[in-house]
ZAMARGU-4260 file (C-alpha; in steps of 0.2 Angstrom, whole numbers, plus 5000, padded with zeros to 4 digits):
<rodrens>
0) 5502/5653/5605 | 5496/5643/5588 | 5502/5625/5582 | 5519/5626/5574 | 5523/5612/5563
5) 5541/5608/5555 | 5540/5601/5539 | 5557/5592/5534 | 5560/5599/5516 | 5575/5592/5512
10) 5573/5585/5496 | 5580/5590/5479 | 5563/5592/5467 | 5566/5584/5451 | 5577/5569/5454
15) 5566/5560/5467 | 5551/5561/5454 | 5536/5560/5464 | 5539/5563/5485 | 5546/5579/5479
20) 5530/5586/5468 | 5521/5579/5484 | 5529/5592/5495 | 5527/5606/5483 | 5507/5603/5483
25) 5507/5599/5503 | 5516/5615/5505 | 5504/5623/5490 | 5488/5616/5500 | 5494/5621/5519
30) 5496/5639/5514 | 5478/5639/5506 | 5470/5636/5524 | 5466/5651/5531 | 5453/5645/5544
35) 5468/5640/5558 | 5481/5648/5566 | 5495/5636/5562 | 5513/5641/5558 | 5523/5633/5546
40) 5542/5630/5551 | 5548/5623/5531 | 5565/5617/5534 | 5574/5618/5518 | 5593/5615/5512
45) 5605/5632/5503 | 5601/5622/5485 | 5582/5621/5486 | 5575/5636/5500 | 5573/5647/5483
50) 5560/5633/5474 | 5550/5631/5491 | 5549/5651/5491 | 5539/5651/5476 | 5526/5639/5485
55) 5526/5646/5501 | 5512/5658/5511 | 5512/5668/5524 | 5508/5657/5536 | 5525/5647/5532
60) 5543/5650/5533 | 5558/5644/5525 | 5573/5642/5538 | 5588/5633/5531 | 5596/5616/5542
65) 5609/5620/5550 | 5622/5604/5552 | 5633/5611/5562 | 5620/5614/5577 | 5621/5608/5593
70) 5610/5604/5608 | 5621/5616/5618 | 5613/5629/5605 | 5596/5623/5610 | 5586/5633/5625
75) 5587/5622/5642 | 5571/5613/5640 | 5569/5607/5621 | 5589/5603/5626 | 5583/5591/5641
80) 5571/5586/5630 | 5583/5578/5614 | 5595/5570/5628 | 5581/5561/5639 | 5574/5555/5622
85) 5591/5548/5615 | 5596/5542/5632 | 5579/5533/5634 | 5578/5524/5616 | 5598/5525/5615
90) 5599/5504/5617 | 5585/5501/5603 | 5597/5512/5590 | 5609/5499/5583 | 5594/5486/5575
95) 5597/5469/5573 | 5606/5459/5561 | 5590/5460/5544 | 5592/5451/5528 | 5584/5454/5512
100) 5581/5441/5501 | 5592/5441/5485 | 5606/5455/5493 | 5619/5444/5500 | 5620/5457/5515
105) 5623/5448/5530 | 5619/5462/5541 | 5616/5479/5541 | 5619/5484/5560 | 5633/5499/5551
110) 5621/5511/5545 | 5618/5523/5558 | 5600/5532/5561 | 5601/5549/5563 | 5598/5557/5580
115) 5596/5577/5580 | 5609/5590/5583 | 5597/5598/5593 | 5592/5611/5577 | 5573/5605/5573
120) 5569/5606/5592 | 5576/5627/5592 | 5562/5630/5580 | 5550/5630/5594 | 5541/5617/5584
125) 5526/5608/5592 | 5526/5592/5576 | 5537/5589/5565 | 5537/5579/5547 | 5547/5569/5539
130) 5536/5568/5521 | 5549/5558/5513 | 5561/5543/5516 | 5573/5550/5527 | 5568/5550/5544
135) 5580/5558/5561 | 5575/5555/5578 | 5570/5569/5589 | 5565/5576/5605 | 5546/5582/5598
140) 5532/5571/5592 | 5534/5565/5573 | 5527/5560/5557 | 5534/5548/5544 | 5532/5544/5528
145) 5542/5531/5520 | 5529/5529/5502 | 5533/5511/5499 | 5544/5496/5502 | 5551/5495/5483
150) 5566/5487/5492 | 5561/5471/5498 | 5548/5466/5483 | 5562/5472/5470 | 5580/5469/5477
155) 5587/5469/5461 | 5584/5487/5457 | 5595/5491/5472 | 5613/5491/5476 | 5617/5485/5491
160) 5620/5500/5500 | 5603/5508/5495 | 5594/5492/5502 | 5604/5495/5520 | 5602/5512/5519
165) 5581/5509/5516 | 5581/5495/5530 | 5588/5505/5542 | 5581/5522/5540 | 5562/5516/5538
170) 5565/5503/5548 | 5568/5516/5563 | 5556/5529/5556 | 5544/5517/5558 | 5547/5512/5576
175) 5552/5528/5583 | 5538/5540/5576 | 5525/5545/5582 | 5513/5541/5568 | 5515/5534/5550
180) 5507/5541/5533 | 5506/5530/5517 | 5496/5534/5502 | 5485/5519/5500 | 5478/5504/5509
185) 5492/5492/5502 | 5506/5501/5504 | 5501/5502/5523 | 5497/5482/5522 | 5514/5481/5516
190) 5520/5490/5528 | 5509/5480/5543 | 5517/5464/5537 | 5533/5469/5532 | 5539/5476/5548
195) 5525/5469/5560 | 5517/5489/5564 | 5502/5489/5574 | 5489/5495/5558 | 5480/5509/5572
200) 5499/5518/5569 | 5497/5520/5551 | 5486/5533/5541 | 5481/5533/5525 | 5479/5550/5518
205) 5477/5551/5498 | 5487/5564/5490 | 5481/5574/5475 | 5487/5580/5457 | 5504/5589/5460
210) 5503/5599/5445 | 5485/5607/5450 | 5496/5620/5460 | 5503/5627/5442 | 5495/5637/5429
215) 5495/5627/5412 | 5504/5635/5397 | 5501/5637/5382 | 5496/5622/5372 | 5500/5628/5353
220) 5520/5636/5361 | 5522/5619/5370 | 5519/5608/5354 | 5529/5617/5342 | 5545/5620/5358
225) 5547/5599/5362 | 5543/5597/5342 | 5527/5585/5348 | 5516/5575/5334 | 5500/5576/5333
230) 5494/5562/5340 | 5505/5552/5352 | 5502/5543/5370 | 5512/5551/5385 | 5522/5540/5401
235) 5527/5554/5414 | 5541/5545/5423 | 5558/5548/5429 | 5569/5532/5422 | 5570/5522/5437
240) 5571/5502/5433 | 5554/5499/5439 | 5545/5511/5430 | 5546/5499/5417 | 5550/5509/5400
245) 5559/5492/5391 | 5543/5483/5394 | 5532/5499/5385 | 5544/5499/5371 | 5543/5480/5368
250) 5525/5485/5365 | 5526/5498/5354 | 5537/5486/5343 | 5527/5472/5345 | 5511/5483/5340
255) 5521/5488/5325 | 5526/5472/5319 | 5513/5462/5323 | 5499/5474/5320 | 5505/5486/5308
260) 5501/5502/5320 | 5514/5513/5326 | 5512/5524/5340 | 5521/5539/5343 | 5527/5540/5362
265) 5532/5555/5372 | 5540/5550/5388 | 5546/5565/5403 | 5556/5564/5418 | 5572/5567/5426
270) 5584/5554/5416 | 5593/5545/5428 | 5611/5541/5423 | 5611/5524/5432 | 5594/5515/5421
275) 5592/5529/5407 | 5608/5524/5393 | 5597/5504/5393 | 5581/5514/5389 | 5591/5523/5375
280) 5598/5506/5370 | 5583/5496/5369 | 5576/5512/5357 | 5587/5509/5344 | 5590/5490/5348
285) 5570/5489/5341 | 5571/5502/5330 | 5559/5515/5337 | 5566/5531/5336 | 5555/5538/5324
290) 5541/5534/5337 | 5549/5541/5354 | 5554/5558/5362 | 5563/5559/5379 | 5560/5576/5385
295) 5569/5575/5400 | 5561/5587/5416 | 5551/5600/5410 | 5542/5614/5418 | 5524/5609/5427
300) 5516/5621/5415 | 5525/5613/5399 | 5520/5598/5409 | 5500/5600/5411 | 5500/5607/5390
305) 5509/5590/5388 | 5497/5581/5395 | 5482/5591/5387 | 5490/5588/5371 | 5491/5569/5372
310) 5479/5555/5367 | 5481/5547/5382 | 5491/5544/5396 | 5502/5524/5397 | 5509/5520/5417
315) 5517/5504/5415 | 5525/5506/5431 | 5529/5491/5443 | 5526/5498/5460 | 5518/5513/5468
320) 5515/5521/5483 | 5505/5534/5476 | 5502/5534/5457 | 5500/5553/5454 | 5503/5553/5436
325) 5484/5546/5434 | 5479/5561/5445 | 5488/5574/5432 | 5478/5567/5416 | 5463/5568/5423
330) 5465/5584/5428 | 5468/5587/5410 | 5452/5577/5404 | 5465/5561/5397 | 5461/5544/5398
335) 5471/5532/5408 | 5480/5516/5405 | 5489/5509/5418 | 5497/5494/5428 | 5486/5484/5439
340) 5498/5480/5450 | 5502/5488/5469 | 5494/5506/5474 | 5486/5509/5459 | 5469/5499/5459
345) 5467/5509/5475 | 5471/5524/5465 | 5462/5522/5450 | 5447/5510/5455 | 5435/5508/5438
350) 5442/5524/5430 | 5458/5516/5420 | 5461/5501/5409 | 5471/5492/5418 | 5486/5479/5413
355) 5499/5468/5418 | 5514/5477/5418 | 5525/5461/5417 | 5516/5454/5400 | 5521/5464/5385
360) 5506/5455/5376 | 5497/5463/5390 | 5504/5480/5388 | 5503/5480/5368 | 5484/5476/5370
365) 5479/5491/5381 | 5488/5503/5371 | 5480/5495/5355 | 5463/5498/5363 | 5465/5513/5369
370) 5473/5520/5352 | 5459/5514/5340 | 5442/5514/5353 | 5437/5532/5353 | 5422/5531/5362
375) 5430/5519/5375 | 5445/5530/5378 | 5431/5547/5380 | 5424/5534/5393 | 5440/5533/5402
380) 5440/5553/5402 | 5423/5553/5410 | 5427/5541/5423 | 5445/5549/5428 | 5434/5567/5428
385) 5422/5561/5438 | 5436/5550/5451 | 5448/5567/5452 | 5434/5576/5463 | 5438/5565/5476
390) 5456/5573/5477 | 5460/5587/5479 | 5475/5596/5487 | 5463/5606/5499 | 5456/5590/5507
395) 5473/5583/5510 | 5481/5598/5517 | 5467/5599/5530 | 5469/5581/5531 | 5487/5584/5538
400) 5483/5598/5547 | 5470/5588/5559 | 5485/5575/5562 | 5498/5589/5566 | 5484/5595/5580
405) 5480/5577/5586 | 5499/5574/5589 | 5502/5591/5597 | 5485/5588/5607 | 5479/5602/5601
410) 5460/5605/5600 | 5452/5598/5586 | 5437/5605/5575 | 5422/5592/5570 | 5428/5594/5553
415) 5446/5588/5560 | 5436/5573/5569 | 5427/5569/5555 | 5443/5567/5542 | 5454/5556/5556
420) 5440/5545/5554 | 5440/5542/5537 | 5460/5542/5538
</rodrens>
């Protein structure tokens, strides 16, 4: 019988930006290796099992959670299996009191960490993965992935509840999995220090352009459907607070009043009710709304055209654990500016301007340069061609792959041997 792997899909694409476009290239780049025998267990919810169809192969299959499960459900061993585990690490569930700095929580020992009902373990699973935040305990060998610490450099961006929830659930995912993936070397630095994890527990395997799985439309139909200018610069975020849009806008403003140049900017995401009315605000509190379209979440395809249509791409962003928006203009041939700050100088190495996201001067300056150096920005597209070879979705699905054997101790090819080392 070959490796099956569950992969925990239970995400909603679209709202949590980039983990889920993560999932969709993993599940794009697992189903492209045919040289193993693996089978695929994707574990989806009613709402989203019809997206994840459109991405899946035929060495995956969709089954849909069941909460109502129970480990009286379960065949006798995987059963024995999920009540030895809990009863064993039972004691070590409740964590102890944590505070983070700026919260006011006194202790977040209420938040429960979920323990399975006994439903991943009837999938007759050898692995499972969490490839996002959430994180539930269970009888089989696991993979977590919590993507960053946002919570505990930027408390403020958090409401109380979020920052237990976060504390809590990496916290145990962390502890009880069997391995951790991160992105990039400082997110897993971060992780080493924040939460005192032995570094030998924590891989590091680079991701790759998540719009490289989707066909490109068409350039002319995508310009004149969003209305786009000729020339304008392109942020590809959803509108969480640390993306930074109010920084970006100050920018433009002071370029314009300072400088005399006005740029146009075209901004895409999911706009999140929370942060996006203060982005609105901020437009027509500086008077910029000649010079920026919100588009909201379009189609990859609209997406990539965007992209290709653009003079280059602005990521002001605050904290990453992946930076993936670099990835997609390079895979259109655009030049990158972008914040110098957390994951992304692991990302981007020499092939971006890079800036402080916290000066506007800072800000205003790169997009100046950018805007009015030709030959410096067709630089930048060199650099960012020649720095996307070294991602690619291929390489981090086997990547993954190798993992899932190691932790099911299945046997590994020197190929697999050869890309743990350099994980």
């Amino acid at each position: 019988m070959g490796l099956r792997v569950a992969i925990n899909a239970g995400i909603e694409p679209g709202i949590v930006g980039g983990t889920a476009n993560f999932l969709l290239g993993l599940l794009h780049g697992l189903g492209k290796l045919e040289d193993g025998d693996e089978e695929y267990v994707v574990i989806a919810t009613p709402e989203n099992a019809d997206l994840l169809a459109t991405y899946t192969s035929a060495n995956q299959t969709i089954v849909t959670f069941n909460a109502n499960a129970r480990t009286t459900d379960v065949p006798e061993v995987p059963r024995r299996r999920v009540i030895n585990r809990i009863r064993r690490i039972a004691h070590r569930i409740l964590l102890p009191p944590v505070s983070v700095a700026g919260t006011g929580i006194p202790s977040l020992r209420w938040i429960d960490v979920p323990v399975s009902n006994g439903f991943y373990e009837a999938q007759g699973c050898n692995v499972i993965h969490f490839p996002y935040q959430g994180f539930t305990l269970c009888a089989m060998p696991s993979i977590y992935q919590p993507w960053d610490l946002q919570h505990r450099h930027f408390p403020e961006f958090f409401d109380p509840a979020q920052i237990a929830w976060r504390e809590v659930l990496f916290r145990a995912g962390c502890d009880y999995a069997s391995l951790i993936v991160v992105a990039s070397q400082w997110i897993k630095q971060d992780v080493v220090y924040q939460y005192g994890i032995h570094p030998d527990k924590i891989r590091i395997v680079p991701v790759a352009a998540p719009t490289q799985t989707e066909a490109i439309s068409d350039a002319a139909e995508v310009r004149a459907r969003y209305h786009l200018p000729d020339k304008f610069v392109l942020y590809p975020a959803v509108t969480w607070a640390h993306k930074n849009h109010l920084r970006l806008l100050e920018a433009m403003a002071r370029l314009r009043d300072a400088h005399d140049l006005r740029i146009h900017l075209v901004c895409t995401g999911a706009q999140t009710p929370e942060y996006f009315p203060r982005i609105r605000e901020r437009v027509e509190a500086l008077g910029l709304e000649s010079q920026v379209q919100f588009l909201g979440l379009v189609p990859v395809g609209d997406l990539r055209a965007i992209y290709h249509l653009s003079s280059f791409v602005v990521f002001p962003s605050l904290f990453e654990g992946a930076g993936m928006p670099p990835l997609e203009a390079w895979n259109e041939g655009k030049a990158v500016a972008c914040s110098n700050t957390t994951s992304l100088p692991d990302v981007v190495g020499d092939a971006a301007l890079l800036f402080d996201p916290d000066s506007v001067k800072d800000i205003a300056q790169a997009l100046r340069t950018l805007a009015t150096d030709q030959p410096l920005r067709e630089q930048y597209e060199q650099l960012g061609a020649a720095r996307l070879h070294t991602y690619s979705w291929t390489r981090t699905a086997k990547i993954y792959r190798a993992l899932y054997r190691q932790l099911a101790r299945y046997p590994l090819t020197e190929e697999d041997v050869a890309l743990l080392k350099k994980s």
